[in-house]
N, C-alpha and C positions, 0 to 999 in steps of 0.2 A: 504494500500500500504506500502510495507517493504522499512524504508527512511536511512536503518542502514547499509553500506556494510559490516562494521565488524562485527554485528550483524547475519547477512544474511550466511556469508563464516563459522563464528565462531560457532554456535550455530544452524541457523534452518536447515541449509543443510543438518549436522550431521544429527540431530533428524527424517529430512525427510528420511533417506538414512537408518537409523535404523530401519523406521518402513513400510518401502516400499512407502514411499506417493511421488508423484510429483505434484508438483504446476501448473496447467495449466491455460490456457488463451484462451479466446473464439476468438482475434480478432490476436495475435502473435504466433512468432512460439514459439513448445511446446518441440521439440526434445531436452531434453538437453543431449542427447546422443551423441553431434558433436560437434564442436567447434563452427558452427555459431550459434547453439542455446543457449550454453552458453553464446557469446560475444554478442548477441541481450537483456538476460536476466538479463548480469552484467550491460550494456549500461543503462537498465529501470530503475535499483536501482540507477547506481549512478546519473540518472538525478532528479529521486525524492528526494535523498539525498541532490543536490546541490540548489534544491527547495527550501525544508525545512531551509536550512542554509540560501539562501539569503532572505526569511523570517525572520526568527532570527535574521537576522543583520538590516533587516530594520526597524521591531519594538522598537531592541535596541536603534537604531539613535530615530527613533520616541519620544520614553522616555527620550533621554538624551537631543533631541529637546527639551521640555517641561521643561526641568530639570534646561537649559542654560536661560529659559525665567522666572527660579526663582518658577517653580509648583514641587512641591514634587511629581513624577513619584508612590511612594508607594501607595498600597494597601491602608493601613491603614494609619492614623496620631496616632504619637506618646502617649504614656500617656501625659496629660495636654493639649492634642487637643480634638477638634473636628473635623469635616468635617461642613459646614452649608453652604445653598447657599443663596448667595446674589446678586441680582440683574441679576437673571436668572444664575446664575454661581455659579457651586458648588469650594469651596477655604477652607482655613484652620484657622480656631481663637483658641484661647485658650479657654479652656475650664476654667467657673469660678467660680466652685468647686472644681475641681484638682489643676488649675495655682500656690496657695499660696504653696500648699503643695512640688508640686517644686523647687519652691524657697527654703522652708525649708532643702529637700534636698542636694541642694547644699551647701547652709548657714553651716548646721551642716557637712559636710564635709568639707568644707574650714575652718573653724573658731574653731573646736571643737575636730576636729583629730575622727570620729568618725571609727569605718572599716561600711563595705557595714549592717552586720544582727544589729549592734545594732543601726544605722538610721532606718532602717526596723523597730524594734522593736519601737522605740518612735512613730514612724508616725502610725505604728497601733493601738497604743494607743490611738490617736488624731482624727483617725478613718477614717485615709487615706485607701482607698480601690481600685480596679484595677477589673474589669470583675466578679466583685462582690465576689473577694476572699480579705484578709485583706496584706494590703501591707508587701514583704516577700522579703528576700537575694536576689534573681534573678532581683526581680522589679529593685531594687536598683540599680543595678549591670548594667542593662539596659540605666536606664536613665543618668547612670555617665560613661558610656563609650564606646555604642551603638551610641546613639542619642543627647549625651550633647550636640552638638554643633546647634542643632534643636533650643533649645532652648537660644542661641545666634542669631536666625534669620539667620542659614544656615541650609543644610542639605548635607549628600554623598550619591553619587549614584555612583554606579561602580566605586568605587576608587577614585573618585573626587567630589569635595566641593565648592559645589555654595551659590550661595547668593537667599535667599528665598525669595517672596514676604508675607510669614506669620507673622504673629508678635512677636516677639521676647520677652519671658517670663521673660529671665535673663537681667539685663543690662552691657554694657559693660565691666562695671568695674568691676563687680559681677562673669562673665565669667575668663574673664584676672585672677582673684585674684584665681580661681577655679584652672584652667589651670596650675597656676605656684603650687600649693601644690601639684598637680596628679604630674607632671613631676618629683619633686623632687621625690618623693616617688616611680616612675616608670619608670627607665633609660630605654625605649627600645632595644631590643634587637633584633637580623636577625638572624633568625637558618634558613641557606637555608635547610640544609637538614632533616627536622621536616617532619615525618611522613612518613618517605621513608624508615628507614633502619632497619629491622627486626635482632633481634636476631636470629641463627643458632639454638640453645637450645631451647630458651621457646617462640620462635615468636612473640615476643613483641618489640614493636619500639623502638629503644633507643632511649633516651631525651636527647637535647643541653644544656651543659653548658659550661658557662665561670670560670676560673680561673688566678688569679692571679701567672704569673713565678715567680721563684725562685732571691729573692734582685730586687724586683720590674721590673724585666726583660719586663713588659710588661702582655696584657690581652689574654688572648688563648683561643679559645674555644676548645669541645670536642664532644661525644657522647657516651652514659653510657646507659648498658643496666640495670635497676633498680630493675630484677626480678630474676638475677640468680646470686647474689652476696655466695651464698651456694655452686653454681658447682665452683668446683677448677680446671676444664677445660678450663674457659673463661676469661680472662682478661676482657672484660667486657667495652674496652674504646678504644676511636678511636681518631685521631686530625683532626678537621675539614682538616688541612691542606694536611691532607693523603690526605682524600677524595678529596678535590680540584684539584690535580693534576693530581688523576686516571681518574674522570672527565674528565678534558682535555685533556688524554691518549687516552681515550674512543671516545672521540667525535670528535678526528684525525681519528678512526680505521674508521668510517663511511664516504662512497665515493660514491658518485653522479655521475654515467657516460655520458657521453658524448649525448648518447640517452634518458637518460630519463631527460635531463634537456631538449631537445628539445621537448620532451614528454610536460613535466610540463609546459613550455611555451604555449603549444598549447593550455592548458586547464585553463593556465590563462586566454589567448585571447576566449576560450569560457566562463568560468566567465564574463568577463566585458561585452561582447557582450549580453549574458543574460539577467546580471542585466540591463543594460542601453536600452535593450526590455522592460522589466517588469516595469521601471520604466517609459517609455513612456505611456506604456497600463497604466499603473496607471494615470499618468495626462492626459491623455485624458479622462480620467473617469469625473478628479476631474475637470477640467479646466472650460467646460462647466454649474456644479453645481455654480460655484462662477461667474460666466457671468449670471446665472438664480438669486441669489441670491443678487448680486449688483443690478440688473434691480428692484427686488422687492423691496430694499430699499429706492430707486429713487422713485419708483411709490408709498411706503408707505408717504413718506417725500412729496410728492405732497397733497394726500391726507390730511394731515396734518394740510399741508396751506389751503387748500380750506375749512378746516374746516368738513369735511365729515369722519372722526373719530374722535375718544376719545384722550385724552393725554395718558390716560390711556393704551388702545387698541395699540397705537401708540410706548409707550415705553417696550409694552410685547413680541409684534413685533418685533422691534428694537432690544433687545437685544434677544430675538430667534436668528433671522438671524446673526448675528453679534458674538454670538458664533459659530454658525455653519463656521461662514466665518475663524475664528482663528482657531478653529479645520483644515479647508483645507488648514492654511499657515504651519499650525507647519507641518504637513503631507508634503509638498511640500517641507518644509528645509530638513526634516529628508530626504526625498530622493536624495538630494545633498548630503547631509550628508553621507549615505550612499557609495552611488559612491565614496566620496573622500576616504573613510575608505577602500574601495576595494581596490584603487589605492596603497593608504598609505601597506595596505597589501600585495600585491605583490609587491610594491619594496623592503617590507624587506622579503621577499621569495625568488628573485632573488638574494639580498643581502646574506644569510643565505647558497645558493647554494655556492657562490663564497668561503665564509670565515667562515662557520660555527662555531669555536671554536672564531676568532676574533669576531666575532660578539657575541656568550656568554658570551666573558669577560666585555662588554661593555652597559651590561644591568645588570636591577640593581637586587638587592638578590631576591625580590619576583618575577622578570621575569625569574631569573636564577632557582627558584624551579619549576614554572610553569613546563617550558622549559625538566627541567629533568623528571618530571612527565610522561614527553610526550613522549619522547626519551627512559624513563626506564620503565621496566614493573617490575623489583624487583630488593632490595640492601637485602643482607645477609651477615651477620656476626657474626664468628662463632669465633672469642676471635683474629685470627690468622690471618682470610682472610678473606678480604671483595670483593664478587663477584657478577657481576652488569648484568644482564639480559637484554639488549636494542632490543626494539619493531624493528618493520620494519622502518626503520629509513626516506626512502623519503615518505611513508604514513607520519608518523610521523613529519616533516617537514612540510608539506602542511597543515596540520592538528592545526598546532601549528598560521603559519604564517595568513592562510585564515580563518579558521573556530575555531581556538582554540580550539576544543575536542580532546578525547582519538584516539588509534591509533589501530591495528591490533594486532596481538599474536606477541611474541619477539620470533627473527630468530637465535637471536647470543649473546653470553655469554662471559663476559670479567673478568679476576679474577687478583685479585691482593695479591702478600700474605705481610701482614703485620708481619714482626720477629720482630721492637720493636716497638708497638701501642705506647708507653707513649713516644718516645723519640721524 
């Protein structure tokens, strides 16, 4: 089943229409030669698409459920982990082989100045290994800026950093003392517009930088294209602050009419109604499982006492059912969870209708790239002028505020000519 509207409009229609094919259906209508049989055949995708999302969101919550109760949601544990279960429940320990060699890696970076390959290098010497190749730059590079803080006894999951119920390899102070040498040595940085804005000449993204004005005027950033410093065509440099206001040049030009915010309303009220179906039919699945499953505890716990099992029998039981039972509660938050995150999302969707550029200014750099990702489908610049391609803007919208994916083909094209980039 096709769960992609842009996908579907962009791509297979074409190909279908190229090579004479039409998609039929044994049980709907097939005419797509009319209007009802298109709007019967868009109606199917976008309910499978809106499917598939509120899926996606519910699993998310589910993970970040798990994540809030202190379990690392990943696939994998980190190098100097394990996975190992205990006491019927699979959970995370250090591994104590790897653990010291951790340690060492932090030690000789905080204490010793060392860069990421020639810790690499010592510890492969010592015969530190990973997936059975010999500890190398990447590893290194992983474990001090990926997952350092795993090894404080948290972990991040989707932008945010909980407190882990694993054990923690670094100690406090070991961490702290870590933390302040990375900082010193790595001021971060916000290039909201990293990875958007191609060169005109050689199609290569320009890269942010900062510089210092002229008698300490203050710190500016830029955007520098690093590959055509040869062509005597391109200046070659842009001021963030250009960009910033063509920005919200652009993002006034974009207008929400009167109807299709009635539109978009309707299909929020079919969102919430939805999900909060789906999420019924879900606990009534589970509801019953956890009434079957507390009665057997009861009746195992009886047994017990009567003496008519094992301790043994009694505590394999026991903690069987008793994972099973936490399994069905994190599943029943993450569905609250859920719902609130839909709500939380369409009031900033209504919000976004109302004030779209105020509400941009007011989120912070990595929501404002997202944001423009969404809204822009290309930046080109070509030394002179920077010209900004924006997608279908209320897909794009909705897209951003409910589901956070990509958006439609761009309808409209906004140019700005820059006459002095450097000033």
């Amino acid at each position: 089943m096709i769960r992609n509207t842009g996908l579907y409009h962009a791509q297979i229609v074409p190909k279908f229409a190229q090579y004479g094919v039409e998609l039929l259906s044994a049980t709907e209508n097939n005419d797509m030669n009319n209007p009802y049989g298109r709007y019967i055949r868009n109606n199917q995708i976008n309910n499978a698409e809106l499917e598939s999302e509120l899926t996606s969101i519910r699993t998310i919550e589910n993970l970040k459920e798990k994540a809030r109760q202190g379990y690392f949601p990943g696939s994998r544990a980190p190098v100097g982990y394990i996975r190992d279960k205990i006491d019927g429940k699979k959970v995370i320990v250090p591994d104590k082989q790897k653990a010291p060699y951790i340690k060492d890696v932090f030690n000789l970076y905080t204490r010793g100045g060392y860069s990421y390959k020639e810790i690499a290098d010592k510890l492969a010497k010592r015969g530190f290994t990973h997936n059975n190749k010999p500890c190398n730059k990447k590893l290194i590079e992983n474990i001090l800026t990926v997952y350092d803080c795993f090894y404080n006894g948290q972990f991040m999951f989707k932008g945010v950093k909980y407190e882990g119920k694993h054990e923690a390899i670094l100690t406090k102070e070991e961490y702290a003392n870590f933390k302040c040498v990375r900082n010193q040595k790595y001021a971060p940085k916000s290039f909201i517009y990293r990875g958007l804005i191609q060169c005109a000449l050689t199609g290569k993204y320009l890269i942010g930088e900062e510089h210092t004005g002229a008698n300490n005027s203050g710190i500016y950033q830029y955007y520098r294209c690093h590959h055509c410093s040869m062509k005597k065509d391109c200046k070659k440099i842009i001021k963030s602050s250009v960009i910033d206001k063509l920005i919200i040049d652009t993002i006034n030009t974009l207008t929400i009419t009167k109807e299709e915010i009635l539109a978009f309303k309707d299909d929020l009220k079919n969102i919430m109604y939805t999900n909060q179906n789906m999420n019924e039919e879900r606990l009534n699945l589970i509801l019953p499982q956890i009434k079957k499953l507390e009665n057997r505890m009861l009746a195992l716990y009886d047994d017990k006492i009567d003496s008519l099992i094992t301790e043994e029998f009694y505590k394999q039981k026991r903690d069987l059912w008793q994972n099973q039972l936490d399994e069905y509660q994190l599943e029943i938050n993450a569905l609250k969870n859920a719902q609130k995150e839909i709500f939380k999302r369409i009031e900033n969707a209504l919000e976004l209708c109302e004030d779209l550029s105020g509400v941009y200014l007011h989120h912070t750099d990595e929501e404002k790239h997202i944001l423009i990702k969404l809204l822009c489908s290309n930046f080109s610049y070509d030394g002179s002028k920077l010209v900004i391609t924006i997608k279908e803007p209320f897909k794009a919208l909705i897209k951003f505020v409910i589901f956070k994916n990509g958006a439609g083909g761009g309808i409209r094209t906004h140019a700005y000519r820059n006459h002095n980039p450097r000033s």
